[in-house]
VOBA-1610 file (N, C-alpha, C; in pm, whole numbers, padded with zeros to 5 digits, always signed):
BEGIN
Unk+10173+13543+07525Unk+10043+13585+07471Unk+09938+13571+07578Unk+09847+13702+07601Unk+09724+13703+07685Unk+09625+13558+07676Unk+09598+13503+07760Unk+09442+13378+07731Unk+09333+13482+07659Unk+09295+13384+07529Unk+09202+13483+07494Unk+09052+13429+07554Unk+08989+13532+07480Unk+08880+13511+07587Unk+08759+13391+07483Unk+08652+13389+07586Unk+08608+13234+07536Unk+08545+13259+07376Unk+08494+13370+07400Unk+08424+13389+07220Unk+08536+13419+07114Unk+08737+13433+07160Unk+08787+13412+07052Unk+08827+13283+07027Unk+08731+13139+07093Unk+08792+13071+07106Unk+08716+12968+07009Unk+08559+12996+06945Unk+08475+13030+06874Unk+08539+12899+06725Unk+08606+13019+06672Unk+08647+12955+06527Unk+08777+12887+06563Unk+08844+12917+06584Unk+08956+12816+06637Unk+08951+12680+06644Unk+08860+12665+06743Unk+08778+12542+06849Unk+08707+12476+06716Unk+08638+12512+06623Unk+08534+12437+06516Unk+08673+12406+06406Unk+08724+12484+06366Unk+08864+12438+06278Unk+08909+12358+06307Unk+08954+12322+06439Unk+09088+12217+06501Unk+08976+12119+06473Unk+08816+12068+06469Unk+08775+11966+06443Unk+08661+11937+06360Unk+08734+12001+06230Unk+08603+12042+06104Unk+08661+11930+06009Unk+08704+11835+06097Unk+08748+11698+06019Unk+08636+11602+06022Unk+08564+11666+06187Unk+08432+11592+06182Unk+08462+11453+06267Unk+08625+11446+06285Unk+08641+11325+06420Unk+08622+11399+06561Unk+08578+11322+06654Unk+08541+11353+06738Unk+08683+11385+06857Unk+08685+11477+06916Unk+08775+11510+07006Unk+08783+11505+07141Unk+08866+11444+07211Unk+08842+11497+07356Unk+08890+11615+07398Unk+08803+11690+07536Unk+08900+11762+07636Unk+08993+11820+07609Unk+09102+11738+07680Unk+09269+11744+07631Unk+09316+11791+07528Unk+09244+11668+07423Unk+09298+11710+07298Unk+09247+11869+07262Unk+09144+11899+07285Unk+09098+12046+07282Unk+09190+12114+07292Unk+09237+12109+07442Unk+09350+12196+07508Unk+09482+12206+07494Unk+09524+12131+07462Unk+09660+12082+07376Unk+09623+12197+07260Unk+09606+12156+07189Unk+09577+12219+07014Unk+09533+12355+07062Unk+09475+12388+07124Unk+09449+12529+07164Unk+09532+12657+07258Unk+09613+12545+07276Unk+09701+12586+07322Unk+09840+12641+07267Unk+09857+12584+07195Unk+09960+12549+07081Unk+09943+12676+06976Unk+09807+12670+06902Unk+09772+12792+06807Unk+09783+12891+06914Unk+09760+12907+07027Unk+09764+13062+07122Unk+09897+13086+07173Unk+10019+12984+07152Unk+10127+12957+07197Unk+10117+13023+07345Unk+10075+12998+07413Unk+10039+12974+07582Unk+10147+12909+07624Unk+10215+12981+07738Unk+10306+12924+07845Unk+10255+12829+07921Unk+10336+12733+07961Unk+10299+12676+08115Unk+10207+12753+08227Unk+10293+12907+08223Unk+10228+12946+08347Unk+10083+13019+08283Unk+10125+13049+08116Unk+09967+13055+08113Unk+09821+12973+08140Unk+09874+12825+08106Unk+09779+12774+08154Unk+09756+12745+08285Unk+09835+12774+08362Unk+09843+12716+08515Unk+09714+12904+08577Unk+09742+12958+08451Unk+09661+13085+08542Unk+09542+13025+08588Unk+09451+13126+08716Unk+09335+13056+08789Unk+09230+13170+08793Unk+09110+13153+08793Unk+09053+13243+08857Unk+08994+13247+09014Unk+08959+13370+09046Unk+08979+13356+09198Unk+08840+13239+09252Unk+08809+13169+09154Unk+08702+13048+09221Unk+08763+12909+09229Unk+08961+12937+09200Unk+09045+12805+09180Unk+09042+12751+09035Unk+08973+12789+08938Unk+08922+12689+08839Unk+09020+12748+08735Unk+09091+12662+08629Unk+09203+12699+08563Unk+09100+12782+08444Unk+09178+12931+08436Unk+09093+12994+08352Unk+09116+12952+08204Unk+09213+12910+08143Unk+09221+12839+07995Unk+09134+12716+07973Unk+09091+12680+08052Unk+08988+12555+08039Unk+08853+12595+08088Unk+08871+12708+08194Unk+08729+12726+08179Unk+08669+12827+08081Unk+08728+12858+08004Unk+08691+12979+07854Unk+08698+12853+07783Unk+08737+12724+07747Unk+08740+12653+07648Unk+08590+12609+07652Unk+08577+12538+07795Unk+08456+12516+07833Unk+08354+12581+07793Unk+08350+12733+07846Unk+08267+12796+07829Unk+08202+12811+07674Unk+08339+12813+07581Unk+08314+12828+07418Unk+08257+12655+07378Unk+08275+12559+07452Unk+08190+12430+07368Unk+08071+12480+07402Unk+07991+12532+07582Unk+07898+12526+07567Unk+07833+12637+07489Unk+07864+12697+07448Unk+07791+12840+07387Unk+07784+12777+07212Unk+07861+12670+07161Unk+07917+12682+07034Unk+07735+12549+07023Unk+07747+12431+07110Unk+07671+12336+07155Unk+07546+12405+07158Unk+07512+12499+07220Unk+07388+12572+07243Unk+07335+12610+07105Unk+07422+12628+07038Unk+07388+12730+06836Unk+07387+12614+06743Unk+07415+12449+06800Unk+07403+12342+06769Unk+07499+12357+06613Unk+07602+12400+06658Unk+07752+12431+06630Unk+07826+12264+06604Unk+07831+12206+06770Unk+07923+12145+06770Unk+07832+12016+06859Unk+07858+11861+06893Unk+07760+11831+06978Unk+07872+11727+07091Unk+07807+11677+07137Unk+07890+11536+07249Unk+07833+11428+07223Unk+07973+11324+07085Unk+07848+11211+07099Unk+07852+11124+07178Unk+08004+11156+07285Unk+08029+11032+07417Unk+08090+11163+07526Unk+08099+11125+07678Unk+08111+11172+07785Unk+08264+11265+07718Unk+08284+11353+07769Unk+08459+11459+07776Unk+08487+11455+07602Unk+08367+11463+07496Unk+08422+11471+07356Unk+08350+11567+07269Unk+08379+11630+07185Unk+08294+11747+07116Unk+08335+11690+06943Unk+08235+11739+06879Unk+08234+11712+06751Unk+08142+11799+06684Unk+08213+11777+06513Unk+08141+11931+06493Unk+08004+11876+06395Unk+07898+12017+06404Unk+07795+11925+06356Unk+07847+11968+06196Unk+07705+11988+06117Unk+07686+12017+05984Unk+07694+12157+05954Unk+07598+12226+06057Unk+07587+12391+06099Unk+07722+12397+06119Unk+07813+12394+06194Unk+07906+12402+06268Unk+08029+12385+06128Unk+08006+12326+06071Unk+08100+12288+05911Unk+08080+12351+05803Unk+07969+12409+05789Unk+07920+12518+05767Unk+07961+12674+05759Unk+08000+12670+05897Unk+08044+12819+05925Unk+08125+12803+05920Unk+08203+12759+05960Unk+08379+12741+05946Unk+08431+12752+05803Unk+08354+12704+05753Unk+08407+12650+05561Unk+08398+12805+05527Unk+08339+12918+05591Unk+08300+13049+05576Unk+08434+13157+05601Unk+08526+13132+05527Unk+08677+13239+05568Unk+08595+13379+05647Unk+08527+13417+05561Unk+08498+13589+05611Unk+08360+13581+05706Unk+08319+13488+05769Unk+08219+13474+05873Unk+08302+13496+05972Unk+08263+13622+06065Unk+08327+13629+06225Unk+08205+13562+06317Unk+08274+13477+06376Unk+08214+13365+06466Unk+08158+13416+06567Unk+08087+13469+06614Unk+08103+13543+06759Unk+07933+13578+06807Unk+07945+13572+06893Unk+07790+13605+06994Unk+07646+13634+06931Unk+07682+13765+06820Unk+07578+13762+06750Unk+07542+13665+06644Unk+07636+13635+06563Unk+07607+13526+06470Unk+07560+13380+06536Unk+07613+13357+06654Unk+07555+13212+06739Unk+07408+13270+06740Unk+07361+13415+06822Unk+07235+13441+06821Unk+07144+13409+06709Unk+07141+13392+06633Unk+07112+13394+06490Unk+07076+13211+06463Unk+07048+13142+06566Unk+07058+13025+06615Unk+06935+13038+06673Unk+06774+12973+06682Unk+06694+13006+06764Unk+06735+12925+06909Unk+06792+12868+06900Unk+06841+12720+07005Unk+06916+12838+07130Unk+07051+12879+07067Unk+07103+12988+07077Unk+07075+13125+07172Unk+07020+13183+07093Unk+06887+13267+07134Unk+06800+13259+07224Unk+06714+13141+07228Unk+06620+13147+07365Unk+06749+13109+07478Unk+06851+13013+07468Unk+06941+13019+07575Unk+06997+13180+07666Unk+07036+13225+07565Unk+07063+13375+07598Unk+06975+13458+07706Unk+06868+13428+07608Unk+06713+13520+07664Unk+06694+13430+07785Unk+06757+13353+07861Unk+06668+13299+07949Unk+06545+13203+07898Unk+06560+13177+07810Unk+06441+13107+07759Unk+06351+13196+07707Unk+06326+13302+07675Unk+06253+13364+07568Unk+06286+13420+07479Unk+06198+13373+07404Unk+06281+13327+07216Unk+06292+13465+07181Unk+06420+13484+07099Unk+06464+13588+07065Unk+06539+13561+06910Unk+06494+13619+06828Unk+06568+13571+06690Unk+06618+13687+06640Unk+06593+13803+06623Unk+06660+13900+06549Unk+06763+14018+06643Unk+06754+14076+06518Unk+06916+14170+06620Unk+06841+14292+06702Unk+06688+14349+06654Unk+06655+14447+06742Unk+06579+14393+06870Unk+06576+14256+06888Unk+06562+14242+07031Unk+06632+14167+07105Unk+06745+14122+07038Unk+06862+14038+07124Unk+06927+14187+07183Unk+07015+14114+07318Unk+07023+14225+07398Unk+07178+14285+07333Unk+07149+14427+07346Unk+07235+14558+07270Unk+07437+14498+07320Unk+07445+14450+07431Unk+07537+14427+07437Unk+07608+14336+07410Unk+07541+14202+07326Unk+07553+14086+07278Unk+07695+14109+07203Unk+07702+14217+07130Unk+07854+14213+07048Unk+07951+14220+07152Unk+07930+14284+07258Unk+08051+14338+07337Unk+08059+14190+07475Unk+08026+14159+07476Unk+07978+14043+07615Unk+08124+13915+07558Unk+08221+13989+07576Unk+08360+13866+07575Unk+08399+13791+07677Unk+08336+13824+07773Unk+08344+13714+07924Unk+08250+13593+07914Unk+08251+13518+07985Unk+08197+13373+07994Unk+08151+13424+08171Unk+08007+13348+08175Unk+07960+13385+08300Unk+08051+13356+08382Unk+08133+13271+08404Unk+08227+13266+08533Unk+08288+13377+08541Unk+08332+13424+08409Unk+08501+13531+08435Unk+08414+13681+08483Unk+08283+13664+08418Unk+08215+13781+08497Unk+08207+13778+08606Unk+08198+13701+08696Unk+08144+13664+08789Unk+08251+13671+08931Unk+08371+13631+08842Unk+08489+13615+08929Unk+08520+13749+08907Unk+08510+13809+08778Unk+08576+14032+08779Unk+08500+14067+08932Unk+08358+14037+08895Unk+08240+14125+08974Unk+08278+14061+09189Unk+08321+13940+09156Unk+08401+13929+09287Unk+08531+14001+09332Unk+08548+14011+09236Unk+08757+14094+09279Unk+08686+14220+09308Unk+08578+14278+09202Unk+08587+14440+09246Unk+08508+14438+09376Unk+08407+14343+09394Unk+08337+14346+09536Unk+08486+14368+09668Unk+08595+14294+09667Unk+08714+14249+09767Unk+08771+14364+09743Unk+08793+14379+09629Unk+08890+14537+09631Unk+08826+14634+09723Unk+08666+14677+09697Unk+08585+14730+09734Unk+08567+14740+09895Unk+08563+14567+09936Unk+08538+14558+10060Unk+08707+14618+10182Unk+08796+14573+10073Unk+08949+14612+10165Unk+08957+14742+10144Unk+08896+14815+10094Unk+08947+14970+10090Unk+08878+15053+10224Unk+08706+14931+10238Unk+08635+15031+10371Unk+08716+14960+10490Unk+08785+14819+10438Unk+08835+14773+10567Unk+08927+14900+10665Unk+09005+14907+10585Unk+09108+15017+10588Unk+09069+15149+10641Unk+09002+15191+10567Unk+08957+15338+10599Unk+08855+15303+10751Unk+08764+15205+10790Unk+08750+15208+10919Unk+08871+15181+10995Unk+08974+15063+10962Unk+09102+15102+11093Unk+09123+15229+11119Unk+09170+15306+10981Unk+09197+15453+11022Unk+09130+15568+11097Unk+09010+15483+11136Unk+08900+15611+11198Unk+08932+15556+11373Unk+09009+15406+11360Unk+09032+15374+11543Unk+09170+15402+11572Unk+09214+15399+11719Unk+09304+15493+11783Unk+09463+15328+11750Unk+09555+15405+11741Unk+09665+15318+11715Unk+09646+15196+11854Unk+09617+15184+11995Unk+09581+15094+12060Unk+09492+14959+12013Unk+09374+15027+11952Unk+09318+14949+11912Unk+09338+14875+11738Unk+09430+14913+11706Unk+09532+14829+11582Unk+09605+14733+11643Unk+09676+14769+11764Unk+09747+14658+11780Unk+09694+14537+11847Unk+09591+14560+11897Unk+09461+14447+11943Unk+09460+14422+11823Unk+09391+14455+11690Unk+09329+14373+11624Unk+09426+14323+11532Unk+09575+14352+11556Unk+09668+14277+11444Unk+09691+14141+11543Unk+09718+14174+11687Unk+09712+14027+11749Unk+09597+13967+11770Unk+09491+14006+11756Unk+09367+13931+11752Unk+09318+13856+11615Unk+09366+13937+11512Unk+09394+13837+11379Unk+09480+13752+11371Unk+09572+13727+11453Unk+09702+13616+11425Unk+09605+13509+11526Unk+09559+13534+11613Unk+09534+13451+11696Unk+09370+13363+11631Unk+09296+13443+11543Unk+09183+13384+11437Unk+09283+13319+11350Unk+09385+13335+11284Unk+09455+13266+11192Unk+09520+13158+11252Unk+09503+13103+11394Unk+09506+12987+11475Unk+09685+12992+11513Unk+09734+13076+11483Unk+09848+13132+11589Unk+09783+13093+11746Unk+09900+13003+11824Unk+09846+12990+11959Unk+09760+12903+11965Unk+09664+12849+11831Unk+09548+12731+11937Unk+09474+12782+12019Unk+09460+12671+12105Unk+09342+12664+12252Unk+09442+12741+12374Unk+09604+12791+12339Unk+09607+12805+12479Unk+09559+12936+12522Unk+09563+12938+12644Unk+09515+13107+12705Unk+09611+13209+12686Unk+09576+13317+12668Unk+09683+13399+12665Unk+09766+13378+12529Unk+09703+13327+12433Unk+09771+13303+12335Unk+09857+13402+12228Unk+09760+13531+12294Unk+09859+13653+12207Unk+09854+13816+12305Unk+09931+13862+12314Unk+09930+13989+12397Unk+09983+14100+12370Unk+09905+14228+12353Unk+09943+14368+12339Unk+10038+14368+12454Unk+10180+14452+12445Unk+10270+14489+12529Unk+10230+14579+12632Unk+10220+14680+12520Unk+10171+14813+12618Unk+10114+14922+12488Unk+10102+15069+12540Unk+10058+15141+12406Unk+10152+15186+12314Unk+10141+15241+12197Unk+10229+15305+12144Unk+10336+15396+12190Unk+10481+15398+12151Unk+10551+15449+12209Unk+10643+15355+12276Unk+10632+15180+12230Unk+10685+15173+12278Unk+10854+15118+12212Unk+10930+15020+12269Unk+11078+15042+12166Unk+11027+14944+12019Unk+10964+14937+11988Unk+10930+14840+11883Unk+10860+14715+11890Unk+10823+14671+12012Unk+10745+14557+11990Unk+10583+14630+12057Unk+10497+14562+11940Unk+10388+14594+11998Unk+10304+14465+12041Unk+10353+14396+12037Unk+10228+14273+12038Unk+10306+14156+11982Unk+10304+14033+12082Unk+10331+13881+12126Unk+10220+13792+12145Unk+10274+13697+11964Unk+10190+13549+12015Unk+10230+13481+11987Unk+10209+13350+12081Unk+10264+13202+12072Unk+10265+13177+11914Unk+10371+13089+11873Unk+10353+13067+11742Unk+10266+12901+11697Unk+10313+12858+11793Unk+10192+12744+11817Unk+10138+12651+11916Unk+10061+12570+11955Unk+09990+12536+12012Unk+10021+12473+12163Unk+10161+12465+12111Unk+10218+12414+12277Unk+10308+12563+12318Unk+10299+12666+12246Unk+10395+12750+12313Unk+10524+12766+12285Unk+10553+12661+12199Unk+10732+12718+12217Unk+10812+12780+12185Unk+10702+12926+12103Unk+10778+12979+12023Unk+10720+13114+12010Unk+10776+13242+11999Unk+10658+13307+12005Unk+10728+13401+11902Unk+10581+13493+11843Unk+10608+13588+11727Unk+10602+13748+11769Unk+10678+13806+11772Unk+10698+13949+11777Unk+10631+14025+11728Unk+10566+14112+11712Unk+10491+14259+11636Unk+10502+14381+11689Unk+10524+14402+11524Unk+10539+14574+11549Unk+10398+14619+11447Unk+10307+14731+11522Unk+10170+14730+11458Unk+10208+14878+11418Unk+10170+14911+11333Unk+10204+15089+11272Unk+10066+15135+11191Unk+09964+15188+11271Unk+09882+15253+11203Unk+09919+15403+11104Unk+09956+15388+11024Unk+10010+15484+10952Unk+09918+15500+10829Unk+09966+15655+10781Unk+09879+15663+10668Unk+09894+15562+10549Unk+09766+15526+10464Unk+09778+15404+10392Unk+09873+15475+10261Unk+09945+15610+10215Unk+09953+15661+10160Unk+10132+15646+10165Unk+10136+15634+10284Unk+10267+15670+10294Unk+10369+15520+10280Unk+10504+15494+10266Unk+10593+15407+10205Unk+10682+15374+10374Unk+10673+15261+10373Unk+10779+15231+10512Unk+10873+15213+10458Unk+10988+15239+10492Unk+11145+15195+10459Unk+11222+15095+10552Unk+11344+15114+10471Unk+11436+15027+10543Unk+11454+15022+10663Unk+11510+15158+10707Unk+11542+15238+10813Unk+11462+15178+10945Unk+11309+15198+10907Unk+11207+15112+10997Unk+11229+14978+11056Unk+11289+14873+10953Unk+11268+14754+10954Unk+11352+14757+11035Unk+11475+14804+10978Unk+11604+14773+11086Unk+11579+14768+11149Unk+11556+14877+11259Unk+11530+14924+11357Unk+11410+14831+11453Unk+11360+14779+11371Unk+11211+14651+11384Unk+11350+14581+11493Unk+11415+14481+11336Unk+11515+14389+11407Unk+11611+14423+11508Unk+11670+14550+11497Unk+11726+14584+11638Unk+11625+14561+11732Unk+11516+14559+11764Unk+11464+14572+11872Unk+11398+14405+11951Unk+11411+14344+11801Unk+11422+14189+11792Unk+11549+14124+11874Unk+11611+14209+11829Unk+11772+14164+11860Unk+11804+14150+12026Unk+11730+14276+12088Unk+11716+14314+12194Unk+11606+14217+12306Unk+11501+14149+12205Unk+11425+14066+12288Unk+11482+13929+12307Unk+11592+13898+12223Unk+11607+13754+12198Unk+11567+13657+12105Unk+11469+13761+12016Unk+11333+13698+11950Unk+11413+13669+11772Unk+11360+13536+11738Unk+11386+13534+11610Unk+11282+13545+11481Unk+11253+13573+11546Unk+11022+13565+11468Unk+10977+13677+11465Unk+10966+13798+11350Unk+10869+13943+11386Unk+10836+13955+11252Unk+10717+13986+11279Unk+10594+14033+11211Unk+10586+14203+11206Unk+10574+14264+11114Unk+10559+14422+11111Unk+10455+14430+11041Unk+10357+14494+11059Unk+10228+14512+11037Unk+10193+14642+11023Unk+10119+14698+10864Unk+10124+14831+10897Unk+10001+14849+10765Unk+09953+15001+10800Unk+09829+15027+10737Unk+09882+15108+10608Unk+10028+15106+10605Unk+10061+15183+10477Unk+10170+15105+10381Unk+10245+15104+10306Unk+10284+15042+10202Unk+10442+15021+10233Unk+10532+14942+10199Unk+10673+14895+10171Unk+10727+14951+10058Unk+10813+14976+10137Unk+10931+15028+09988Unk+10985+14871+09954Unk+11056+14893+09871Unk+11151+14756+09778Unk+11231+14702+09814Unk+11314+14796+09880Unk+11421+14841+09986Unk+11431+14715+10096Unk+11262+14795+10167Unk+11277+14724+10277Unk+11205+14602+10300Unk+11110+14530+10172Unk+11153+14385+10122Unk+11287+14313+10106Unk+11367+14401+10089Unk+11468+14299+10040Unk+11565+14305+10167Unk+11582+14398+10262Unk+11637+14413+10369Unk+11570+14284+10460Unk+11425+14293+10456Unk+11371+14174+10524Unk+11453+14062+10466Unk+11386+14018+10369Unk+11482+13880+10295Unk+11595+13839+10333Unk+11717+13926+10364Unk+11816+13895+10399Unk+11842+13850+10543Unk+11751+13910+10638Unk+11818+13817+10724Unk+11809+13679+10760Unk+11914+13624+10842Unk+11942+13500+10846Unk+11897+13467+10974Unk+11937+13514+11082Unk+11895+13478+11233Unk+11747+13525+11248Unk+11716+13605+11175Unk+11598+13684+11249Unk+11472+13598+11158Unk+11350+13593+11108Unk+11309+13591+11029Unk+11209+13675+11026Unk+11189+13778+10928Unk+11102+13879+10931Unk+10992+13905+10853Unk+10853+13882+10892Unk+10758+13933+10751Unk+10679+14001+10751Unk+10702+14097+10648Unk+10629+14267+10604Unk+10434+14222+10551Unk+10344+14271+10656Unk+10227+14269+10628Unk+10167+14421+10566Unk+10166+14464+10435Unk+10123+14591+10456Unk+09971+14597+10455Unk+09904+14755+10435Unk+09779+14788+10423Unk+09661+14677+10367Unk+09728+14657+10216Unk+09617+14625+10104Unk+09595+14437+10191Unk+09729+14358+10210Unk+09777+14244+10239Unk+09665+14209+10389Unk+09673+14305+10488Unk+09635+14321+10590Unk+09466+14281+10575Unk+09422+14395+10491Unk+09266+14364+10516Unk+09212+14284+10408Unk+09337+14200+10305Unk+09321+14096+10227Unk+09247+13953+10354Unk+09385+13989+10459Unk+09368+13872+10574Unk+09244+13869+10653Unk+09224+13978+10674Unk+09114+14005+10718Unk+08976+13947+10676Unk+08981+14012+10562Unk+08823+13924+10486Unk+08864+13756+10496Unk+08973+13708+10463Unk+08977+13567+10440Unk+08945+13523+10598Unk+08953+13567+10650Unk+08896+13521+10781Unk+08821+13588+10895Unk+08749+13642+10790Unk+08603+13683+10825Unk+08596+13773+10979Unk+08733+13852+11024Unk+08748+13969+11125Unk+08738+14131+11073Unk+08617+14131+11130Unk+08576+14287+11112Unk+08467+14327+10987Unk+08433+14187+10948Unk+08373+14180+10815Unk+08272+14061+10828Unk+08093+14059+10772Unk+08023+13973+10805Unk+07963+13908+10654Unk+08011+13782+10641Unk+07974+13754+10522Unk+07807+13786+10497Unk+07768+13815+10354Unk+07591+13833+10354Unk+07546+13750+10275Unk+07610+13673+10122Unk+07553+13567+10075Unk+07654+13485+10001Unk+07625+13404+09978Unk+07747+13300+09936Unk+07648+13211+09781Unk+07753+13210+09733Unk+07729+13162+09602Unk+07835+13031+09584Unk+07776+12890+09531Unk+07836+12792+09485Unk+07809+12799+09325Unk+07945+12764+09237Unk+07972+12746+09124Unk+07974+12575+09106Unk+07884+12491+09025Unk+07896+12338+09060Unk+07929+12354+08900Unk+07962+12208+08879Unk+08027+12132+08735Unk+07899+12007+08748Unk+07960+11934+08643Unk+07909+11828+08619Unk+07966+11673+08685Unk+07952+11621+08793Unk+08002+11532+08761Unk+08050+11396+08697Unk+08156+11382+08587Unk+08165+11300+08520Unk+08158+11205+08587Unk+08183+11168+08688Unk+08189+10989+08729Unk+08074+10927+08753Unk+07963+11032+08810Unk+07833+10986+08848Unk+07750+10930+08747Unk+07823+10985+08620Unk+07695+10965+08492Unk+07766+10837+08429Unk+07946+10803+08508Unk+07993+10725+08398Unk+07923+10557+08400Unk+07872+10473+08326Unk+07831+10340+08370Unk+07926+10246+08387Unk+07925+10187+08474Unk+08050+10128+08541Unk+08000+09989+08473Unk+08123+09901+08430Unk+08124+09776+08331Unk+08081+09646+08421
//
C-alpha cells in the first residue's frame, strides 16, 4: 500500500487516541502503520531532504491537527486528543480534512499566514486539493527543479565536440576525488577514434590503481548494447586494466547491464545520460548553485531539563 498522504492521516491519527490517553511518537507510528499495513521498505522510504517520509506526513498531520486545536502536547514527543478533537471523531460522516480544520479560527489564521480567515469564500480555493505537507511540496518542487536542471545539463554537452566530453568525464572523476592531490591525476588519451579507451585516472591517492574510460557522446535517445560493452572489455583486456568506466550521453540496454555484472576479472560500471548529469549537479561541475534552503526541526534535547 502507497504512504498516504498527511491529510489522510487526519482521522486515523485522532481515532487511534480518542481514548484521550496520551501517546507517544512511536506509538503513533507503530499503530499507523499497522492500519496502512506499510512494509518495512515502506517506511524506510525518504524524501530527497533524507527525512523518512512516513513520519514526516505523521508529523506534518499532528501539526496541522494541533493548529485546529484538534489534538495538543501535554509532555515533550506526546499528542493527545483535545475535546474539539473528540468531537469530530465521534462524527462517522465528518470528512476530516483541510477545509473542515479551516473552519478553526486558530487554524485559519495559521494557513493565511496570520491573517484571519474564517469562511470558505476567502480561504484559499485550493485548500480542498492541497494533500502535500509543506515538505513533500517542497521536496516535488526540488526533484522537478533537478530533473529540470539534468535535462539542460545534457542538452549543453550535446552542443560540445566529443573531445571535450571526454575532458569533462575525466575531469568529473577527478572532482569526485578520484586521484587526490596527485598531479596528473586523470588523462584524456587522445581524440576520438580511438580503440576504446578514452580517458585514465588514478583510482586513488597514492596511484596504484588506475580506472579506464570509454566517453561516448551519443545521442541521449539512443540505447547502448551489449555488443559495445564487450568490446569496452576487449579493449580492457588489451590494456591489462581491471577497472573501466563507460560513460555515455545516451541510455543502456538490460542486456548490457547484465553483461557488465558478470564479469569477474574485469570490473565494469555503466554511467549513462540521466546518471551522468545526476553526478554532475551533486558536485557542482558545469552547474552554479543560486540559493540554498535549510529545513530545521526542533531540537528535543535542548528543551529537555536535565535532572
Amino acid at each position: 500500500m502507497s504512504i498516504p498522504k498527511y491529510n489522510e492521516l487526519y482521522r486515523p491519527l485522532l481515532e487511534y487516541i480518542r481514548d484521550g490517553q496520551a501517546r507517544t511518537t512511536a506509538e503513533l507510528e507503530e499503530a499507523l502503520a499497522r492500519q496502512f499495513s506499510l512494509t518495512d521498505a515502506d517506511r524506510q522510504e525518504r524524501l530527497s531532504s533524507g527525512s523518512l517520509t512516513f513520519c514526516n506526513r505523521i508529523a506534518w498531520a499532528r501539526t496541522y491537527l494541533k493548529k485546529a486545536g484538534l489534538v495538543t502536547s501535554p509532555k515533550r514527543g506526546t499528542v493527545q486528543i483535545t475535546p474539539e478533537g473528540k468531537n469530530a471523531v465521534d462524527k462517522p460522516g465528518l470528512r476530516i480534512d483541510n477545509d473542515f480544520l479551516a473552519t478553526f479560527p486558530s487554524f485559519a489564521e495559521f494557513q493565511k499566514g496570520g491573517q484571519t480567515a474564517t469562511t470558505a469564500e476567502n480561504r484559499p480555493s485550493s485548500l480542498a486539493e492541497d494533500e502535500d505537507s509543506p515538505q513533500d511540496s517542497l521536496d516535488r518542487a526540488y526533484t522537478r527543479i533537478r530533473q529540470t536542471l539534468a535535462e539542460d545539463v545534457l542538452t549543453e554537452i550535446m552542443r560540445q565536440t566529443p573531445a571535450f566530453f571526454e575532458q569533462l568525464v575525466v575531469r568529473l572523476l577527478e572532482v569526485m576525488g578520484y586521484g587526490g592531490s596527485l598531479e596528473n591525476a586523470g588523462i584524456v588519451t587522445r581524440a576520438s577514434g580511438d580503440e576504446g579507451i578514452d580517458g585514465i585516472v588514478k583510482q586513488d591517492k597514492l596511484g596504484f590503481d588506475q580506472i579506464f574510460i570509454q566517453a561516448k557522446r551519443w545521442d541521449p535517445t539512443a540505447c547502448v548494447g551489449r555488443p559495445d560493452i564487450q568490446k569496452f572489455v576487449g579493449a580492457l583486456a588489451g590494456q591489462g586494466a581491471t577497472r573501466g568506466l563507460f560513460v555515455t550521453t545516451a541510455k543502456f540496454s538490460e542486456e548490457a547491464y547484465t553483461y557488465a555484472r558478470k564479469q569477474h576479472t574485469t570490473k565494469i560500471v555503466l554511467v549513462d545520460g540521466q546518471k551522468l548529469a545526476e553526478l554532475m549537479i551533486d558536485h557542482n561541475l558545469g552547474v552554479t548553485p543560486i540559493a540554498r534552503y535549510e529545513v530545521k526541526r526542533i531540537d528535543s534535547d535542548f528543551f529537555t531539563e536535565s535532572e
